[in-house]
Backbone bond lengths (Angstrom), bond angles and torsions (degrees), N, CA, C in turn:
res aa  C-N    CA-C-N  psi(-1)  N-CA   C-N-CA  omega(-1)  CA-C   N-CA-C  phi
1 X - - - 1.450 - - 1.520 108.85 -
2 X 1.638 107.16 149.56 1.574 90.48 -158.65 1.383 97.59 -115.22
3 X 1.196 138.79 149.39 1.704 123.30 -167.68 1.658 93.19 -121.74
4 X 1.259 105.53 163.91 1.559 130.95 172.50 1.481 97.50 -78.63
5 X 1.284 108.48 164.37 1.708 118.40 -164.51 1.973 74.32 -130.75
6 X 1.480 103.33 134.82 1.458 118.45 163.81 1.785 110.81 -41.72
7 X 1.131 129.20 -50.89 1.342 122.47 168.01 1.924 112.24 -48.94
8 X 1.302 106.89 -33.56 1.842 88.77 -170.68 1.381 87.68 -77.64
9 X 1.436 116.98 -62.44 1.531 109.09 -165.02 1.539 120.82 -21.75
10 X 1.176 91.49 -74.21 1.767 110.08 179.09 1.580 96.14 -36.72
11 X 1.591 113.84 -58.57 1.698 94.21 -162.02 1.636 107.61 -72.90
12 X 1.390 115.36 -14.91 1.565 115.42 -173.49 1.990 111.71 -78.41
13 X 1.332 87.29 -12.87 1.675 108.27 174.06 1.623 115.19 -81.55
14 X 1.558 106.33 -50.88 1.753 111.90 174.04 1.191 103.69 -58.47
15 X 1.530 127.67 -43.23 1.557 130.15 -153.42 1.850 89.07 -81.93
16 X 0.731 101.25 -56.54 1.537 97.12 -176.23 1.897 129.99 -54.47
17 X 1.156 89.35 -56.15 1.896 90.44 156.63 2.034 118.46 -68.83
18 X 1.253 111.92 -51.81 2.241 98.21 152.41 1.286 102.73 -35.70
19 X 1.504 145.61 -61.29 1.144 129.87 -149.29 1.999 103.06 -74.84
20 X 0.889 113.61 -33.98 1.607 116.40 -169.00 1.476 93.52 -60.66
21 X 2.311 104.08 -56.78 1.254 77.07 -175.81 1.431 150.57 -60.25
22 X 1.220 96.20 -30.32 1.407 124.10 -171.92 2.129 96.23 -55.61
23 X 1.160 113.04 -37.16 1.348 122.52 -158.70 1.629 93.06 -87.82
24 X 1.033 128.77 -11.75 1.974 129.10 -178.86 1.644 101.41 -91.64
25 X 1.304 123.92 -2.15 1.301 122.20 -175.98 1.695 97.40 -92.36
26 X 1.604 111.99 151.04 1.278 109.40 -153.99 1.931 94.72 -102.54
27 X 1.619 98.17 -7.41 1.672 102.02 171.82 1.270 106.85 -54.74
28 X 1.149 99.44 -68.02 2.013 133.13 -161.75 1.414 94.47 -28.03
29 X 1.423 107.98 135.52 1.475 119.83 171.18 1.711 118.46 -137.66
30 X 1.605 95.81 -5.77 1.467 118.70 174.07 1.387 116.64 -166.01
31 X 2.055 110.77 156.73 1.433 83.02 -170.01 1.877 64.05 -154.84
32 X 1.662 106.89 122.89 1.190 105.68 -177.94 1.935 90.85 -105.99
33 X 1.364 87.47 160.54 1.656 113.12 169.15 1.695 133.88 -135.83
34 X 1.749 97.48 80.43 1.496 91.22 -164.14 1.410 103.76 -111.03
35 X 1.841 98.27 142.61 1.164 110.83 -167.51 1.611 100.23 -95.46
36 X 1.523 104.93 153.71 1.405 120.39 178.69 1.551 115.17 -96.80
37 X 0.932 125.19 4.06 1.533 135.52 174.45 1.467 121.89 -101.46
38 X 1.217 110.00 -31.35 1.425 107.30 158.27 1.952 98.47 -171.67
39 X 1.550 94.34 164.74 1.538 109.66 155.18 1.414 136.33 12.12
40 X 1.247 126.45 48.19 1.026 114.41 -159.26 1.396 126.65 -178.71
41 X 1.692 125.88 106.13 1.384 127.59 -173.52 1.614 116.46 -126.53
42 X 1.380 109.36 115.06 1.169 92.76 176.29 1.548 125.62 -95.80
43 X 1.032 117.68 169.97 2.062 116.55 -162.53 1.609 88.56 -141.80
44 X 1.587 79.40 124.40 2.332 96.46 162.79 2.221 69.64 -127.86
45 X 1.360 79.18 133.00 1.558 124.41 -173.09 1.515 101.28 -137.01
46 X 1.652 87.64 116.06 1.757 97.12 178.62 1.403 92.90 -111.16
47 X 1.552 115.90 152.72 1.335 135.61 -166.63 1.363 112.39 -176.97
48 X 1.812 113.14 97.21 1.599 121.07 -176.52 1.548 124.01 60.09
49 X 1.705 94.38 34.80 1.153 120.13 -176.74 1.595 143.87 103.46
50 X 1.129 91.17 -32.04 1.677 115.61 174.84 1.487 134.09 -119.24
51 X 0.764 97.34 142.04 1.531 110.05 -177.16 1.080 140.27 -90.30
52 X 1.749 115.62 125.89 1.567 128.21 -155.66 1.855 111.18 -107.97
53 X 0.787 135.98 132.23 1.462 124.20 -160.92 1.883 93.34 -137.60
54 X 1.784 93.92 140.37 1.812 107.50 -179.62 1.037 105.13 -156.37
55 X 1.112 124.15 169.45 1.503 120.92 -167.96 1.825 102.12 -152.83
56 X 1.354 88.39 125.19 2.353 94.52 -177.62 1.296 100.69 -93.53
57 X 1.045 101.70 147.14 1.584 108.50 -178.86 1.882 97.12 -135.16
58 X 1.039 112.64 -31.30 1.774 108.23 -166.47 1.354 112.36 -104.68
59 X 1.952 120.92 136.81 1.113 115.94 -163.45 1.894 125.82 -51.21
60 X 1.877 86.09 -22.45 1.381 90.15 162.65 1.375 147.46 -90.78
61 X 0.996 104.57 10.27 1.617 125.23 -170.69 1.665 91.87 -92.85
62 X 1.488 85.14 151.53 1.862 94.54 -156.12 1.799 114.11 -131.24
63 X 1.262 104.94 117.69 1.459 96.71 -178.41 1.294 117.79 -83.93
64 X 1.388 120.28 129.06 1.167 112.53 171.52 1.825 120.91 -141.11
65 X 1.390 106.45 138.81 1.350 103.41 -151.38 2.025 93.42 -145.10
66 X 1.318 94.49 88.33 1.479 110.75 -173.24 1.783 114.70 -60.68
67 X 1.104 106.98 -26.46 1.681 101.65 169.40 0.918 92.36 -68.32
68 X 1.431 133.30 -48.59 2.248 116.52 -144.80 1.543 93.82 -86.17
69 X 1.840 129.20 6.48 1.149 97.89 -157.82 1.548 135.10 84.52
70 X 1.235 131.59 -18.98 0.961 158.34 164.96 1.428 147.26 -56.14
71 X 1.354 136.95 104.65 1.604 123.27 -158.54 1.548 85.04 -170.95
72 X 1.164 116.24 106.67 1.688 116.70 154.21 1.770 101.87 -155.39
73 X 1.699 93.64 164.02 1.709 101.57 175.40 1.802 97.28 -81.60
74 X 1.727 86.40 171.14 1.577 97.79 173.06 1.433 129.22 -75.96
75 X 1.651 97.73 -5.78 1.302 121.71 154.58 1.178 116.44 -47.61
76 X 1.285 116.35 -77.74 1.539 130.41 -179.71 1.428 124.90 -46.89
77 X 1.730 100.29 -36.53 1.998 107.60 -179.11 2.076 95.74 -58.49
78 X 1.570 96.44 -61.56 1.484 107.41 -162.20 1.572 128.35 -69.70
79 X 1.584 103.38 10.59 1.595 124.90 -161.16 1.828 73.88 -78.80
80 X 1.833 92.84 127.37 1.560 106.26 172.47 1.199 125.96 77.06
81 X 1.302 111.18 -13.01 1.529 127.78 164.23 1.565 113.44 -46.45
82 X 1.502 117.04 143.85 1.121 134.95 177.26 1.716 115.83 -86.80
83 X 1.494 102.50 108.48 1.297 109.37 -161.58 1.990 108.80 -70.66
84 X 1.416 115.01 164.33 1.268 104.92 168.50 1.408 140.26 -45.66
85 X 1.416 117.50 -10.74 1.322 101.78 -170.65 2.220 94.71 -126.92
86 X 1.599 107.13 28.35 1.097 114.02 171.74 1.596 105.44 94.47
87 X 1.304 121.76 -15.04 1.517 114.63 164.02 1.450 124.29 -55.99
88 X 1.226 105.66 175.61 1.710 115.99 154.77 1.411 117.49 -93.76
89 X 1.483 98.21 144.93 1.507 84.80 -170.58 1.730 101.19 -92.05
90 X 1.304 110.08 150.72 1.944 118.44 172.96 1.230 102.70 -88.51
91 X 0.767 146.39 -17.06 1.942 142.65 -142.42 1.478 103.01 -58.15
C-alpha cells in the first residue's frame, strides 16, 4: 500500500481549496490543474451553469475547450516540460 508523504497532502489540500475558489467567481468558466511531475491535467468545466470535472492522465488524451479556442493532447501541453527529477522530458 502506497501512502502520501505529508508534503503531497498538504499541497493536494492548497490545490484543492484555489480550485473552489477560483470556481465561486461568477467569471470563471474553467479552472485547469496541471501537474509538473507527471501526466496529468485536471478540468472543472462550467457549462449552463454548472460544473463538470475530468482529469487526463495519457499523452494521448486531449484537451479540448471550444470557447478558449483550444484542443491539444497532453503530449503537446508537456512537449519540453521539465520532468520530475529536473530532466527534460523525451516522450
Amino acid at each position: 500500500m502506497m501512502r502520501a508523504s505529508g508534503k503531497e497532502i498538504t499541497f493536494g489540500w492548497r490545490i484543492s481549496k484555489k480550485r473552489e475558489i477560483y470556481k465561486r467567481h461568477p467569471e470563471c468558466e474553467c479552472v485547469l490543474i496541471i501537474r509538473q511531475d507527471r501526466y496529468e491535467v485536471t478540468v472543472d468545466l462550467r457549462t449552463k451553469g454548472k460544473w463538470s470535472y475530468g482529469t487526463l492522465k495519457a499523452q494521448d488524451d486531449h484537451l479540448n475547450l471550444p470557447a478558449f479556442g483550444l484542443k491539444c493532447s497532453l503530449k503537446e501541453i508537456y512537449k519540453g516540460a521539465i520532468g520530475p527529477h529536473g530532466s527534460e522530458r523525451h516522450n
